[in-house]
C-alpha positions, 0 to 999 in steps of 0.5 A: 360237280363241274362248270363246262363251257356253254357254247349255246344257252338252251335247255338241254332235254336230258335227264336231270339237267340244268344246262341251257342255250339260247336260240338265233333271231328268225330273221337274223342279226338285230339292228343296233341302236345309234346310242343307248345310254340316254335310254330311259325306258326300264326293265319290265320282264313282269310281262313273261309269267313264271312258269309254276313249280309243282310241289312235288315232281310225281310222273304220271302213267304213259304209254309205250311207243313212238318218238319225240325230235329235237333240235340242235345246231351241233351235235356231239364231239364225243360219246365219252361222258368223261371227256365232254366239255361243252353242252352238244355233248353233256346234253346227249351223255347226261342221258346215256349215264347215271351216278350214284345220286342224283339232284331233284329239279324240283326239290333240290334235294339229293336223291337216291340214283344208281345207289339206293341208300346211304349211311354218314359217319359219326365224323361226317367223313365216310359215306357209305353207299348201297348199289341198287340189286340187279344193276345191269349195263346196257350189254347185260354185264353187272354193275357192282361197287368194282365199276364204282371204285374203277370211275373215281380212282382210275378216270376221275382222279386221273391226270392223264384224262383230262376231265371237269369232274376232278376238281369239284372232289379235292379236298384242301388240307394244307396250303398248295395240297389237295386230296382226292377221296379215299374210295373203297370197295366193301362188297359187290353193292357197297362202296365206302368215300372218306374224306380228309375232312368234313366236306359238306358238297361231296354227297351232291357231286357223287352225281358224276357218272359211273363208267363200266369197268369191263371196257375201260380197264387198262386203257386208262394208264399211259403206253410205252409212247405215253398215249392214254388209249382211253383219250380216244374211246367212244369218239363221234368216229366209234360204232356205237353199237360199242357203246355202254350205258348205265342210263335211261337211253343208248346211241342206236345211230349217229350221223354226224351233222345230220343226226344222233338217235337214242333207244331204251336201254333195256337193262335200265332199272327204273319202271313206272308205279305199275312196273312198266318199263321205262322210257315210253318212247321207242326212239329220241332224236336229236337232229342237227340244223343249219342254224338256230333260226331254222330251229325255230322253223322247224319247231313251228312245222310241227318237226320238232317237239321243243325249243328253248326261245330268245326272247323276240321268239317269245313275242313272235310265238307266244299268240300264237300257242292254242293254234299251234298246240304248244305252250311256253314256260319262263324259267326264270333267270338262266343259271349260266353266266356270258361274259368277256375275259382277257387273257392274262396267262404269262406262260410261255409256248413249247417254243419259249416265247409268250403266249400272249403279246407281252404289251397287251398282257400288260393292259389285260392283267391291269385291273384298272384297264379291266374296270374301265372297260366293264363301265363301257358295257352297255347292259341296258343297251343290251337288254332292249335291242337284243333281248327285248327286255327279257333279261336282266344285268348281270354282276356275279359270278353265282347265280341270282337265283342262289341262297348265295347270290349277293345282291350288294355285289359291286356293279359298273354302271355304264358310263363313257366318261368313268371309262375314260377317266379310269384308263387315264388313271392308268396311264392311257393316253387318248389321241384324237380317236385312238388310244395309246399306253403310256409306252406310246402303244396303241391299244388293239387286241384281237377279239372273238366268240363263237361263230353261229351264234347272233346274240353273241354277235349282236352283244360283241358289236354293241362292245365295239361300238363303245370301246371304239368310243375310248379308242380301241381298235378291236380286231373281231372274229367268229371262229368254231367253239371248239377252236375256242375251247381249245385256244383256252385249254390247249394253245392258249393263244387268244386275247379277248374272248366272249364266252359263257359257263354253264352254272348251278342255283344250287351249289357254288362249289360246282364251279370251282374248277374255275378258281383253282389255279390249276383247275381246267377252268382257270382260263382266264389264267391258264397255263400253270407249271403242272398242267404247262408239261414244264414250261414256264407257268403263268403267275398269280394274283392274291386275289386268285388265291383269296378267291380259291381259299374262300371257295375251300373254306365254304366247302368244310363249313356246315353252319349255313349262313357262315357259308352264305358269307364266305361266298358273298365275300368272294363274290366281292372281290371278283366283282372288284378284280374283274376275271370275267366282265358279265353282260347280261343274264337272260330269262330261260324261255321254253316251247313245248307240245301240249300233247307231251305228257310229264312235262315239268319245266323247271330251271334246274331241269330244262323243258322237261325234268325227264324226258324217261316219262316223256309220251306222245299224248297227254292224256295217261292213264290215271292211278 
């Protein structure tokens, strides 16, 4: 139950997951257009049929054996689901852990995992949980309620390793107070949560994988030099014969920047209707390519046997699907957001000065400089040149596809001239070309997003075209995403940033590690007193905390429609306060062989819900 950074939008093949990315252009960078904002032409994605939901998701019988590759253009930072932060590495975890539930991409319901029943009290406040009989880890050690009880109170609840998971699972009982679940061990195969009070997304995050006790116990606390020796376990660097699994797949090699190879766990629980062991496959693959773009070749040399598409893929591929045996699936609108944020932390470094500029702090924490700069972003613009009319504005922070999206959310059409407007209502003074604060600064800040990645490219050159219009000189870079991810988390010393979260259709809490104001996803505000090791933290705005008490006031709410209002509210206000200044939402286009058996695309589940069925051919055998 977390939001993590989205370095790419593609849809991941792992079991039960919902993260996505989007692919390169073939044939590079697009050309811009000189001016898109007389563009007349409207949104037409009819064209892109839905792929259709089955009504239940019901795998047929396969065979045992051979392989299946895809691809990617990064591979895993770390093999330690608690540690992943970013989409190359939960793709490739979500695989190799299980929880105790688990979430039908179909249905949506919460299903039975590791556990294989549960009770609720009266008071809706303990659960109580049944571990499946004869569990096992890959190297044959039981797994019992200890491995259970050890996750959350040693590694989740743990701020010595700094994970996602956390956040999703404190309970507001009072203003500034947060608390952790009460978890305890009954027997072997049962494990007992209370909560502080009814919290109606808790049976849903207990997805959160169980991790093995044998091999983390005393690793987890701080040493004499204060180093958490489970900080750096299960690193791309460890031999991975070391490493344990609870799920479906375990790592049988890795070679960084060529490839990383998964094998059946042999102890994994979960058999076909005929008993037959699962996964069919022998071996999984993913290999790491240049770029997104050789993805694509790849995919079409029969190398590769799926591929999330960007959408000029989509027109490029689509006639050319029987010749080439693949079908494709649209998902629909993708669950994750892209947007541009400013930094508008006033912490100080380890040496006692800003971490950002002060003078630019001042513009980036102006909620009127952020709303003129939201009126300058040509969405449409966007849309056409970039992604061929397959995607759609986007104004919220939940996604459209939830029963909780607001369609009334505040939108900033584009317009130049509001633009201008709102930064003289500001105090911002226009010079000939350039523009200059009321202090006689001139308005420049450092931009960047992650390098690899053309569409974001493309997005960030249609943003300085027209934010030059008002007279901003933007200094832009392409850097690493993990130099991003740790300039947010870590340093904190970068200005303007164009990123995205990966995101859920289903539940908003699992995106409120990004309103708490200490959460590890606040980071358009990083930097507060207890994460910043006694430096000075940064300060908040009411809206922060508005935002955050809605958030906490939605999680103990049961009636459905008053939930419903209290994230439609705080949708209202971030649309007005402007953290984060959403682009556009894409469709989820996927490529997949038609030879592949117990493919169920779904935009809760990827290109297929669980690659554990997945086959060489379509043919299986019926029951």
């Amino acid at each position: 139950m977390h939001a993590s950074f989205r370095s790419r939008v593609r849809k991941p093949l792992a079991l039960l997951t919902a993260l996505s990315s989007i692919t390169l252009f073939l044939s590079g960078c697009p050309q811009l257009p000189e001016d898109t904002a007389g563009a007349t032409e409207k949104l037409d994605i009819s064209k892109v049929k839905t792929w259709p939901l089955p009504a239940s998701y019901d795998p047929v019988i396969g065979k045992p054996g051979n392989m299946r590759v895809i691809s990617s253009v990064s591979l895993p930072k770390t093999f330690n689901a608690y540690l992943a932060a970013e989409t190359s590495s939960t793709d490739v975890t979500g695989m190799m852990y299980l929880g105790l539930v688990a979430t039908n991409p179909i249905t949506t319901e919460v299903e039975p995992s590791l556990a294989e029943s549960w009770t609720l009290s009266p008071d809706k406040r303990t659960y109580t949980f049944k571990l499946r009989e004869g569990l096992k880890w890959s190297d044959g050690q039981p797994i019992t309620a200890d491995d259970v009880v050890f996750t959350y109170k040693e590694i989740v609840d743990n701020e010595n390793i700094p994970n996602n998971f956390r956040d999703g699972l404190l309970i507001n009982v009072a203003p500034g107070k947060d608390v952790f679940p009460e978890v305890k061990k009954i027997d072997d195969r049962h494990v007992a949560f209370t909560t502080a009070k009814p919290f109606v997304p808790f049976l849903r995050g207990l997805s959160d994988p169980i991790m093995p006790k044998h091999i983390f116990e005393g690793t987890t606390q701080p040493d004499a030099e204060k180093n958490v020796k489970y900080n750096q376990m299960w690193g791309v660097t460890s031999d991975v014969k070391n490493i344990v699994v609870n799920g479906p797949w375990k790592i049988s090699d890795f070679k960084d920047g060529q490839w990383v190879q998964l094998e059946p766990n042999p102890h994994y629980y979960l058999k076909d209707k005929q008993g037959n062991k699962l996964p069919y496959l022998d071996k999984f693959i993913t290999i790491q390519v240049q770029d997104q773009s050789t993805e694509i070749i790849k995919f079409m040399a029969d190398e590769t046997d799926s591929l999330s598409l960007r959408p000029e893929d989509f027109d490029a591929l689509e006639p050319m699907k029987d010749r080439g045996k693949f079908e494709i699936a649209n998902l629909g609108p993708a669950t994750g957001t892209l947007f541009i944020m400013f930094n508008q932390s006033t912490a100080l470094s380890d040496k006692g000065k800003p971490v950002v500029n002060p003078i630019r702090s001042s513009w980036f924490r102006n909620k009127t400089f952020r709303q003129a700069l939201a009126h300058a972003i040509d969405k449409d613009g966007m849309i056409q040149s970039i992604y061929k009319g397959k995607a759609l504005p986007q104004t919220s922070h939940i996604s459209q596809t939830s029963p909780f999206y607001n369609p009334n959310t505040p939108t900033y059409g584009y317009d130049l001239n509001k633009a201008q407007q709102l930064l003289a209502q500001a105090g911002f003074v226009k010079k000939g070309d350039e523009l200059y604060d009321a202090k006689g600064n001139r308005v420049e800040f450092n931009m960047v997003t992650n390098a690899g990645n053309t569409l974001r490219d493309a997005a960030c050159a249609i943003l300085r075209r027209d934010w030059s219009k008002l007279g901003i000189k933007i200094n832009y870079q392409q850097v690493n995403f993990n130099i991003m991810v740790q300039q947010i988390d870590q340093t904190l010393d970068w200005e303007s940033m164009m990123i995205g979260l990966t995101g859920s259709a289903i539940e908003p809490h699992s995106g409120i590690n990004t309103w708490k104001l200490d959460g590890r996803m606040h980071m358009f505000n990083m930097g507060n007193a207890k994460e910043w090791k006694g430096r000075r933290g940064t300060s908040y705005e009411p809206w922060e905390r508005e935002v955050l008490a809605l958030y906490e006031a939605a999680a103990i709410e049961f009636d459905p429609e008053k939930r419903k209002q209290l994230y439609m509210k705080s949708q209202e206000i971030v649309a007005d306060n402007l953290p984060f200044l959403y682009t556009v939402n894409t469709l989820s286009l996927v490529a997949f062989r038609k030879n592949l058996g117990n493919i169920f695309p779904s935009i809760h589940g990827g290109s297929a819900l669980n690659v554990i069925n997945w086959n060489t051919e379509a043919n299986f055998i019926q029951e």
